[in-house]
C-alpha positions as CSV (number, residue, x, y, z in Angstrom):
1,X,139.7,-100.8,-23.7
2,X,139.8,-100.2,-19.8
3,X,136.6,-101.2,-19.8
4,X,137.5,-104.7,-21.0
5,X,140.6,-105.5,-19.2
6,X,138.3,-104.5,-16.0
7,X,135.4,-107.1,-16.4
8,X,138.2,-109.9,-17.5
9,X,140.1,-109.4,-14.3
10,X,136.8,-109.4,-12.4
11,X,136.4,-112.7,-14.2
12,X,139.7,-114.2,-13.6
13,X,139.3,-113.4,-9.7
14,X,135.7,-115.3,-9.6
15,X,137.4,-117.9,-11.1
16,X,140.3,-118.3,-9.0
17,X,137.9,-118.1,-6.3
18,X,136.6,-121.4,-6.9
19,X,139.5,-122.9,-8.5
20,X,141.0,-122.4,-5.1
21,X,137.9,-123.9,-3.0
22,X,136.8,-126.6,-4.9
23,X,139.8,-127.8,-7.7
24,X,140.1,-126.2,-11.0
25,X,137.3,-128.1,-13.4
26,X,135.7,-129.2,-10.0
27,X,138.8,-131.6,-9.0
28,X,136.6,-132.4,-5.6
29,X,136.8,-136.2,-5.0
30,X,132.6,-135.4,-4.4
31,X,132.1,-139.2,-2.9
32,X,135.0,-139.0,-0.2
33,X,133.4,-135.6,0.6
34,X,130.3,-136.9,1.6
35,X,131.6,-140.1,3.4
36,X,133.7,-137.6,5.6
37,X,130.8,-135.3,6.4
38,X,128.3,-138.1,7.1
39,X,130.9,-139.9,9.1
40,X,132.0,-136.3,11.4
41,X,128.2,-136.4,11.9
42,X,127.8,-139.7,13.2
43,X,131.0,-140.7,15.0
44,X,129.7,-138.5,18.0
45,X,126.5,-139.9,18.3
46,X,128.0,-143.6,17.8
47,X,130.6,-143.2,20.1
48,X,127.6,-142.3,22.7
49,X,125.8,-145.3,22.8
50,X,129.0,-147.4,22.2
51,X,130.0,-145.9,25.4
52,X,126.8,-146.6,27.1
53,X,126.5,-150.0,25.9
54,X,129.8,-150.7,26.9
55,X,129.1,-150.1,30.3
56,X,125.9,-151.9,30.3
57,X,127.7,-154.9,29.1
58,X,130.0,-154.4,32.8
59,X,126.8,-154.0,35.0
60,X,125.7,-157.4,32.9
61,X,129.2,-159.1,34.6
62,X,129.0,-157.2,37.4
63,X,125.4,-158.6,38.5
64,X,126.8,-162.3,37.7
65,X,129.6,-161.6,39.8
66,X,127.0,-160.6,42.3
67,X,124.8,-163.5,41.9
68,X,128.0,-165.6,41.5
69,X,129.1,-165.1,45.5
70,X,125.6,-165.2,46.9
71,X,124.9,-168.4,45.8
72,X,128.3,-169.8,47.2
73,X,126.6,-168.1,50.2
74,X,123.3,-169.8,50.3
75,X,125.1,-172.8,49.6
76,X,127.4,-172.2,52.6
77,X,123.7,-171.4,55.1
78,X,122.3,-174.2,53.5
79,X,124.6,-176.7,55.4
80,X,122.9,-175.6,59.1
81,X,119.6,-174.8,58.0
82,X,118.3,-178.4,58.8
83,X,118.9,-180.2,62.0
84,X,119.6,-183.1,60.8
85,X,122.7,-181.5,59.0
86,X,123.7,-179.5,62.4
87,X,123.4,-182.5,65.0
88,X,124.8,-185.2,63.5
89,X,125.2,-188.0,66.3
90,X,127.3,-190.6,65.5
91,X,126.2,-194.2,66.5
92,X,129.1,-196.9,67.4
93,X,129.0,-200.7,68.9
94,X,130.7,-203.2,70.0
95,X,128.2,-205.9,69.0
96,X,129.0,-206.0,64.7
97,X,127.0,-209.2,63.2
98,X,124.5,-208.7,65.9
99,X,122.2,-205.5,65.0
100,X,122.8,-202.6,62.8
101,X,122.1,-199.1,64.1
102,X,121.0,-195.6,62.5
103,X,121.0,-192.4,64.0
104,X,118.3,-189.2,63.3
105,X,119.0,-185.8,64.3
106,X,116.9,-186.7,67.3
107,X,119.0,-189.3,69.1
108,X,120.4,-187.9,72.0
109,X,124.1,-189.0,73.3
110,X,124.1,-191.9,75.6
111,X,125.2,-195.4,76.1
112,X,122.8,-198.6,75.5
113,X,122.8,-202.3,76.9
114,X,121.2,-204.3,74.0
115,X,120.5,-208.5,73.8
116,X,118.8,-209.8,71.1
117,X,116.7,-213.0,72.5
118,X,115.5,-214.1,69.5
119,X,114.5,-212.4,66.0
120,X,111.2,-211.9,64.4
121,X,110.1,-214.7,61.8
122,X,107.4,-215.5,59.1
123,X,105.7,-218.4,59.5
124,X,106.5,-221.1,57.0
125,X,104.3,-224.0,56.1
126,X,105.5,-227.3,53.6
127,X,102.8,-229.4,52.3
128,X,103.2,-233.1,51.5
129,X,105.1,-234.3,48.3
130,X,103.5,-234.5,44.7
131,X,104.7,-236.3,41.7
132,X,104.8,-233.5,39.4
133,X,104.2,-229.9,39.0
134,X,101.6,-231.0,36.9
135,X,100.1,-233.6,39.2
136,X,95.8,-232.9,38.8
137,X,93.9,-232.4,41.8
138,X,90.8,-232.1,42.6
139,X,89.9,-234.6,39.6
140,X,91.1,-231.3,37.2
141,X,88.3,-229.5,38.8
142,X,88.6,-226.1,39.9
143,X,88.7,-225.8,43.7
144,X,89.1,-222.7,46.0
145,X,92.1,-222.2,48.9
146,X,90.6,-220.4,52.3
147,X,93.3,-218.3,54.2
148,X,93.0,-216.8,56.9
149,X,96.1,-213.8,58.7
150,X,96.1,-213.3,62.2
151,X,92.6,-211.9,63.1
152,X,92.0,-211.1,59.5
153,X,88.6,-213.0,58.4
154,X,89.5,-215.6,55.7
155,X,90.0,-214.7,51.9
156,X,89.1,-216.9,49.3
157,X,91.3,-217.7,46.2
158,X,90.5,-219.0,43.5
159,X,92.5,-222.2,41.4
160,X,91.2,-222.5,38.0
161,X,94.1,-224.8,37.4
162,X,93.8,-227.8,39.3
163,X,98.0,-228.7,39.8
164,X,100.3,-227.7,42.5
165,X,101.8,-225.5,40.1
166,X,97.7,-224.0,39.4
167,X,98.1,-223.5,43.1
168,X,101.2,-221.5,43.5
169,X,100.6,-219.2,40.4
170,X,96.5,-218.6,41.9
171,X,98.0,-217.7,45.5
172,X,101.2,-215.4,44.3
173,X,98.2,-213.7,42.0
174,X,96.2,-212.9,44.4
175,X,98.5,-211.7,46.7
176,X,96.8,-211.6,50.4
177,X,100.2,-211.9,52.3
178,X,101.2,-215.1,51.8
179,X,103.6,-216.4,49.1
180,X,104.0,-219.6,47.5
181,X,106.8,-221.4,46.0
182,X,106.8,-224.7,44.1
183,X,109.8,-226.5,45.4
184,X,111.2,-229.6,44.0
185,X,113.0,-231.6,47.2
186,X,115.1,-234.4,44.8
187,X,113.3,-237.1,47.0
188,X,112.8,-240.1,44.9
189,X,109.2,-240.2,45.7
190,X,106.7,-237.2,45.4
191,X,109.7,-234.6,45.2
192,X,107.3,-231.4,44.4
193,X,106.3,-229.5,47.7
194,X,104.3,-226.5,48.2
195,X,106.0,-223.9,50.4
196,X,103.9,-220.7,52.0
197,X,105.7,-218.3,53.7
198,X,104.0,-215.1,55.5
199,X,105.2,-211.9,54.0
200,X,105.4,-210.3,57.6
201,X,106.9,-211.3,60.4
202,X,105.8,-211.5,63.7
203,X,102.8,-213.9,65.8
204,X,100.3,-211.5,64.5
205,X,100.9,-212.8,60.8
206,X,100.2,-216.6,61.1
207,X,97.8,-217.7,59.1
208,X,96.1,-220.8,58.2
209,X,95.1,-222.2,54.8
210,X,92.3,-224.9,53.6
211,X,91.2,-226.1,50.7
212,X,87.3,-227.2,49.2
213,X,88.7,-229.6,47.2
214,X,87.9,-233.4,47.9
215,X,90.6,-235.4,49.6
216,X,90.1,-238.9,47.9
217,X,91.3,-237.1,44.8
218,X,94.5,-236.7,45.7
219,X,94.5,-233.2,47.2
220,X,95.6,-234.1,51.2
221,X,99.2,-232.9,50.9
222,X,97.5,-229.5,50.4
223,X,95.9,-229.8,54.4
224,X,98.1,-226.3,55.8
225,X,99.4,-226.5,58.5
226,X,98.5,-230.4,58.8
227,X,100.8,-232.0,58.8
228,X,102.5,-228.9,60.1
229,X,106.5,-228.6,59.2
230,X,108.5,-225.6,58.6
231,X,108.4,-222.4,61.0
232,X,106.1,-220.7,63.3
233,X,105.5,-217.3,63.4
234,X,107.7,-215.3,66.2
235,X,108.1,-211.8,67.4
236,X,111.6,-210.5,68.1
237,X,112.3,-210.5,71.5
238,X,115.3,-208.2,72.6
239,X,116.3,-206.5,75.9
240,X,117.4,-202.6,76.2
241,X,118.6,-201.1,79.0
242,X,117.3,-204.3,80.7
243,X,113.5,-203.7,79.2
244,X,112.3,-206.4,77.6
245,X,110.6,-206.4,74.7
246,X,108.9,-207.7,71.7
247,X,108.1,-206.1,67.9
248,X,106.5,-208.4,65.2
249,X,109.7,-207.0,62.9
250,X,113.2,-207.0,63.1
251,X,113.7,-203.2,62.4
252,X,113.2,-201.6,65.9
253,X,112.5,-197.9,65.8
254,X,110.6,-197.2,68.8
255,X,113.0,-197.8,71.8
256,X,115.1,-195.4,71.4
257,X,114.5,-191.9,70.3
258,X,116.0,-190.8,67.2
259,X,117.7,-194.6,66.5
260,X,116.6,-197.6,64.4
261,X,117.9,-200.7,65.2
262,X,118.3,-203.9,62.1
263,X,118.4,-206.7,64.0
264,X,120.8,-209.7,62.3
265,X,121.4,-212.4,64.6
266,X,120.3,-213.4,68.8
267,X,123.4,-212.5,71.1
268,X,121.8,-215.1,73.4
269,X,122.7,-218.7,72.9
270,X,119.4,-220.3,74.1
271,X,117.0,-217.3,73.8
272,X,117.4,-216.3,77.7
273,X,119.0,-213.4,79.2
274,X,121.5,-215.4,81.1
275,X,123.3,-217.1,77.8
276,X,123.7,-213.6,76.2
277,X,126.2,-211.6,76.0
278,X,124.8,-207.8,75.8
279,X,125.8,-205.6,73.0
280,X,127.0,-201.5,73.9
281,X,125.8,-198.8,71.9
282,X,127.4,-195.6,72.0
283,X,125.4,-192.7,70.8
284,X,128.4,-189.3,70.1
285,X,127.8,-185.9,69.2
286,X,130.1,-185.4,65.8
287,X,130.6,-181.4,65.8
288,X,133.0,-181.2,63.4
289,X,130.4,-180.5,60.5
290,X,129.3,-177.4,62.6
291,X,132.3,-175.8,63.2
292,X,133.3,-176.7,59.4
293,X,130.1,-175.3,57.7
294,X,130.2,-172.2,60.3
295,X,134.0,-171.4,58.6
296,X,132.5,-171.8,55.3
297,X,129.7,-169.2,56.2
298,X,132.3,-166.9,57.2
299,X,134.1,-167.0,54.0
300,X,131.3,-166.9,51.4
301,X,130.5,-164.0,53.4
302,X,133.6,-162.3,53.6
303,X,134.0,-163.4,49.7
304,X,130.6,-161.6,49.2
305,X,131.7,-158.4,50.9
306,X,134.6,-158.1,49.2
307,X,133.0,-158.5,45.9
308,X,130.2,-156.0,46.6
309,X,132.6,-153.5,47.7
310,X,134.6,-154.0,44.5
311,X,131.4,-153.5,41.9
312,X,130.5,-150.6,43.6
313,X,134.1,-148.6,43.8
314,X,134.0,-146.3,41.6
315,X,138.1,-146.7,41.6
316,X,138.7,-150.5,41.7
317,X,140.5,-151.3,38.6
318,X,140.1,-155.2,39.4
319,X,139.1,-156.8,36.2
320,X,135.8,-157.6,34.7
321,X,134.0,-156.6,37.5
322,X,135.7,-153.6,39.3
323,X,133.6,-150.2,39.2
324,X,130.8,-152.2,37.1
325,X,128.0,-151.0,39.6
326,X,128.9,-147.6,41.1
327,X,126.0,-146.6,42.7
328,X,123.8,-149.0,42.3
329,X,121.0,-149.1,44.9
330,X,120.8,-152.5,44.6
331,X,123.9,-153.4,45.8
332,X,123.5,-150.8,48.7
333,X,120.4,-153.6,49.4
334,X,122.3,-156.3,49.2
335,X,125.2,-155.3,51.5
336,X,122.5,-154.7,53.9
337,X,120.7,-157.8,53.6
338,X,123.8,-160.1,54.2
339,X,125.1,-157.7,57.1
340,X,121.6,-158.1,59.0
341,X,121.6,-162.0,58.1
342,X,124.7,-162.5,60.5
343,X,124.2,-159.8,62.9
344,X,120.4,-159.7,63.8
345,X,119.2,-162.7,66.1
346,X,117.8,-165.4,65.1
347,X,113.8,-165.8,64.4
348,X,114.2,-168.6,67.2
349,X,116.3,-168.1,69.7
350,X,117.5,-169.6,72.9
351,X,117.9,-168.2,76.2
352,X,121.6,-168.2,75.9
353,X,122.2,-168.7,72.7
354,X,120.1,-166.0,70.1
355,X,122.8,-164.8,67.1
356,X,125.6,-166.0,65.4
357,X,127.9,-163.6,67.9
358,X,126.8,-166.0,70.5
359,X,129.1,-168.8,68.2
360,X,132.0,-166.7,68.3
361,X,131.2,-164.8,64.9
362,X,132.2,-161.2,65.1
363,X,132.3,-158.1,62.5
364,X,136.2,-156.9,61.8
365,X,136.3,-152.8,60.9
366,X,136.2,-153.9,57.2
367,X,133.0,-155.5,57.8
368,X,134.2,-158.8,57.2
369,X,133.5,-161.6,59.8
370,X,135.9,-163.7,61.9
371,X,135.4,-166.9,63.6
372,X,136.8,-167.5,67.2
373,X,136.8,-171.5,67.4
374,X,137.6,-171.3,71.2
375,X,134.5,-169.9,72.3
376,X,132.3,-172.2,69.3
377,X,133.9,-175.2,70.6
378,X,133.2,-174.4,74.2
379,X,129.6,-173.2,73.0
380,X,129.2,-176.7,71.1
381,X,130.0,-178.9,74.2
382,X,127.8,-176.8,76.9
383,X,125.2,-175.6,74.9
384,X,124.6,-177.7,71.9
385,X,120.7,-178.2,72.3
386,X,120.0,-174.1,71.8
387,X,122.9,-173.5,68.9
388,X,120.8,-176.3,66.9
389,X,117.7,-174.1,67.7
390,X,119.1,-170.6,67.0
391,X,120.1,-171.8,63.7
392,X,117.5,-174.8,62.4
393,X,114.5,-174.0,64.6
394,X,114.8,-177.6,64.9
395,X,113.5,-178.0,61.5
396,X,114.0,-180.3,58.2
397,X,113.6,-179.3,54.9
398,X,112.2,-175.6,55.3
399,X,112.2,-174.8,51.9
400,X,111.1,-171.5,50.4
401,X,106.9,-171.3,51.1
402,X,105.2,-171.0,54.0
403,X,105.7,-168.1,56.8
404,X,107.0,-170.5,59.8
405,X,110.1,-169.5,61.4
406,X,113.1,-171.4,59.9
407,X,115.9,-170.4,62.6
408,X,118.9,-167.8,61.5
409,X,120.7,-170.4,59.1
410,X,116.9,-171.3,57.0
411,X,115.9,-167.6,57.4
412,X,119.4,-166.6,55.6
413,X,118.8,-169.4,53.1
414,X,115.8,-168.6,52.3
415,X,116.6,-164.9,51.4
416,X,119.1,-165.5,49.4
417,X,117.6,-167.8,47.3
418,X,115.1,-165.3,46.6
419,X,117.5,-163.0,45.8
420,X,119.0,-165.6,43.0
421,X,116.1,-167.0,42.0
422,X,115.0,-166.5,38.4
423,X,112.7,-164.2,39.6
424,X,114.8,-162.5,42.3
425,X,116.2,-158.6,41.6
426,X,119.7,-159.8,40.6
427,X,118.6,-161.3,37.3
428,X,115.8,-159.2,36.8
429,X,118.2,-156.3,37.2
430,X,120.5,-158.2,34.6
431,X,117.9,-158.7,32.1
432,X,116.8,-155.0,32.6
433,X,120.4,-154.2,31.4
434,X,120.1,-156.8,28.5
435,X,117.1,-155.1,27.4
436,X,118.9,-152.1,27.2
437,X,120.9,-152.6,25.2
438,X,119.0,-154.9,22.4
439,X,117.3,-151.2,22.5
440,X,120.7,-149.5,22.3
441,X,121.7,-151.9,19.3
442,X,118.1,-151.0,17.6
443,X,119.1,-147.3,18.3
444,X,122.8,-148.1,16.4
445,X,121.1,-150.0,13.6
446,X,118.6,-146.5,13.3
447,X,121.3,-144.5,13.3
448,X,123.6,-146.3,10.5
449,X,119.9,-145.9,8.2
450,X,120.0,-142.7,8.8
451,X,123.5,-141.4,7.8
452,X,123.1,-143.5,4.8
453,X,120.1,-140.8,3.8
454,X,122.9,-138.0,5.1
455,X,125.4,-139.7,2.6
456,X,123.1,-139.6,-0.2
457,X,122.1,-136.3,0.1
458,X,125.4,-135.1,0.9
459,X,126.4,-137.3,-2.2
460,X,123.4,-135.6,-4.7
461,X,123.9,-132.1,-3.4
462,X,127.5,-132.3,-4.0
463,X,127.2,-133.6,-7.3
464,X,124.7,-130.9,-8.2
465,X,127.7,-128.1,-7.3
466,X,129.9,-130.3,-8.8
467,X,127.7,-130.0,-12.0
468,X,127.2,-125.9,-11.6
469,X,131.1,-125.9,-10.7
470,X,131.6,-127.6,-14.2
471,X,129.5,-125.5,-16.0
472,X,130.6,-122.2,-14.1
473,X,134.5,-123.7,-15.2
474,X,132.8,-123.9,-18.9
475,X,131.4,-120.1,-19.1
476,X,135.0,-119.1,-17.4
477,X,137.1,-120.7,-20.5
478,X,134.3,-119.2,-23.3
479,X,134.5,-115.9,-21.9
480,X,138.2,-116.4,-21.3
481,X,138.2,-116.9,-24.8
482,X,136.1,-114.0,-26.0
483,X,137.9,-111.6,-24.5
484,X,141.3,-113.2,-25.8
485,X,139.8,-112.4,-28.7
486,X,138.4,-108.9,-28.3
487,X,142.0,-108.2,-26.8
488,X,143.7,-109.7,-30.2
489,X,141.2,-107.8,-32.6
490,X,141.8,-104.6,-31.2
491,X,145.6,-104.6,-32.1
């Protein structure tokens, strides 16, 4: 009878045992179980690459930031990297009506004495009148027109259509410099006239025109220039700086250097020098530009400073971009490059004039720049020839290829359009970082497969206990009842 009560107390205690760990009749919620285990195993190795894709996604907006400024910078050297943006001379003159003027970046200052004589002209020839536009010549026949331009030889042209009208359409086709027009006068008697007119101006363009066709047909009035009426041919005739001179047009680039004058109307009454009244042309130096673009230099930079000092401190708190690129060596390159673009002379320098501290451009102890307009404005008036040097190397349009020097301000631009160029480190950096983390979320998307294998194998082996738990609870309640049993029959 000891015996007995022993082994069921042994039995109650394995019982309780379980009963205690896992729920009497295996009470374990087995699903939740194995959603809490597979999630303690992955929330560690989530949290990991949500933490390094996090930062990834700052370095992302802290390159932009980056790339962001230094374009405002290029921008800001792109204004004095061609001359003809740093010496802008600004033509004015007293004789409005008369000519027009344009100024290059290479006029130089000065005052002019301009008359116009007389202005440049095509010759113009009118032939004799014709009843109609359709009046037939030559008997209907066709006929050919010889012209002949200055010293040029004389070109044939063909009229298939033998009317004035043929004649107009065969010479505007063939375009050899000469242009017809069929004009009707109003006169009561042969109103239609043919009108040529030289495309160029200038003695050298007069020309002359014949015709094969046979004159008792009707085709005199086509005789050019006889009967001659309309205009010769004439050069321009002006005086400068009491030169005189003549150009076969009335654009007149080659006087003055750098300065294209449109001539309009004579200033001379009667073509001579003593009924004109002499036009002034003031050529200024306008260095306002400069001094403006060299201000907006020194606050991309500073801009540009500021924001590489805020990616890269590792305590900024400043938002979006603050701390986003703590030691990053390419920001320690950058910060270099734009510190050497403003202090290190220029690849052509003057004399005098070499660096941008020659401008009155200086470094503060932050490392930001300051501009001392005194000494530029004083450097612009005495020395204006070298500072357009130093800084354009007294270039246009430099571009990016070739190895030519491009002064300090094309050099700069240059640079830093490499450096935001599609191909340039910024965005290659950027799209490094992008690639990351596509390759992080491939790593995330591996990971969630895999604790879905942890969850069902948590799920089948906790079923499986769940299972021997049940049938452990069974053999517990028979054997329960056997020795209830035993216990009762031995009374």
């Amino acid at each position: 009878m000891a015996t007995t009560t022993t082994t069921q107390a042994a039995v109650t205690s394995t019982s309780g045992s379980f009963t205690n760990m896992l729920g009497a009749g295996s009470g374990v919620d087995v699903k939740a179980l194995a959603t809490n285990l597979t999630e303690a195993e992955k929330a560690p190795q989530k949290k990991i690459l949500d933490n390094v894709i996090t930062q990834t996604q700052a370095q992302i907006s802290g390159f932009g930031a980056v790339l962001s400024s230094l374009s405002a910078l290029k921008t800001a050297f792109s204004t004095l990297q061609d001359l003809s943006k740093v010496n802008s001379v600004t033509p004015q003159s007293n004789a409005q009506g008369y000519f027009d003027v344009t100024a290059s970046s290479a006029a130089a200052v000065g005052s002019h004495q301009i008359n116009v004589l007389n202005l440049a002209r095509p010759q113009r020839s009118i032939s004799a009148g014709f009843a109609a536009a359709a009046t037939p010549l030559n008997n209907g026949n066709p006929f050919t027109i010889a012209l002949t331009i200055g010293a040029d030889a004389s070109q044939s042209i063909s009229v298939s259509t033998a009317t004035p009208a043929g004649v107009v359409a065969a010479i505007n086709a063939a375009k050899k410099g000469v242009t017809a027009q069929l004009v009707n006068t109003g006169s009561a008697n042969n109103p239609y006239t043919i009108v040529l007119t030289s495309d160029n101006t200038g003695a050298a363009n007069a020309f002359t025109a014949s015709t094969t066709a046979v004159a008792a047909d009707g085709v005199s009035p086509l005789l050019f220039p006889a009967p001659l009426t309309g205009q010769d041919a004439v050069d321009a005739h002006l005086q400068i700086n009491g030169q005189e001179l003549w150009r076969s047009t009335n654009t007149v680039s080659d006087v003055i250097t750098g300065v294209t004058l449109k001539l309009l109307a004579p200033t001379s009454t009667d073509g001579t020098i003593a009924k004109s009244t002499a036009g002034t042309l003031l050529l200024t130096r306008d260095t306002s530009s400069v001094k403006t673009n060299l201000q907006s230099v020194v606050t991309a930079f500073n801009a540009a400073k500021v924001l590489l000092n805020t990616v890269s401190d590792s305590k900024s708190t400043v938002a979006t971009t603050g701390a986003t690129l703590v030691n990053s060596s390419l920001v320690r390159q950058i910060r270099m490059q734009i510190d050497n673009m403003v202090t290190a002379n220029s690849s052509t320098p003057g004399t005098a004039i070499k660096a941008l501290r020659d401008l009155g451009l200086s470094k503060q102890t932050d490392g930001t720049l300051t501009l001392d307009s005194v000494k530029l404005d004083n450097v612009l008036n005495t020395n204006f020839s070298q500072v357009a040097g130093m800084l354009t190397a007294n270039t246009e349009n430099t571009g990016r290829t070739g190895t030519a020097a491009r002064g300090l301000a094309g050099d700069a631009a240059k640079q830093l359009t490499d450096l935001v160029s599609t191909n340039g480190s910024i965005l290659n950096a950027s799209n490094n970082a992008s690639a990351k983390i596509k390759a992080y979320n491939v790593r995330l998307t591996d990971l969630d497969t895999r604790m879905q294998s942890v969850l069902a194998r948590y799920t089948k082996q906790f079923a499986a206990m769940d299972a021997m738990v049940g049938q452990m609870n069974s053999l517990k309640d028979s054997l329960k009842s056997q020795f209830d049993n035993m216990s009762n029959s031995s009374k």
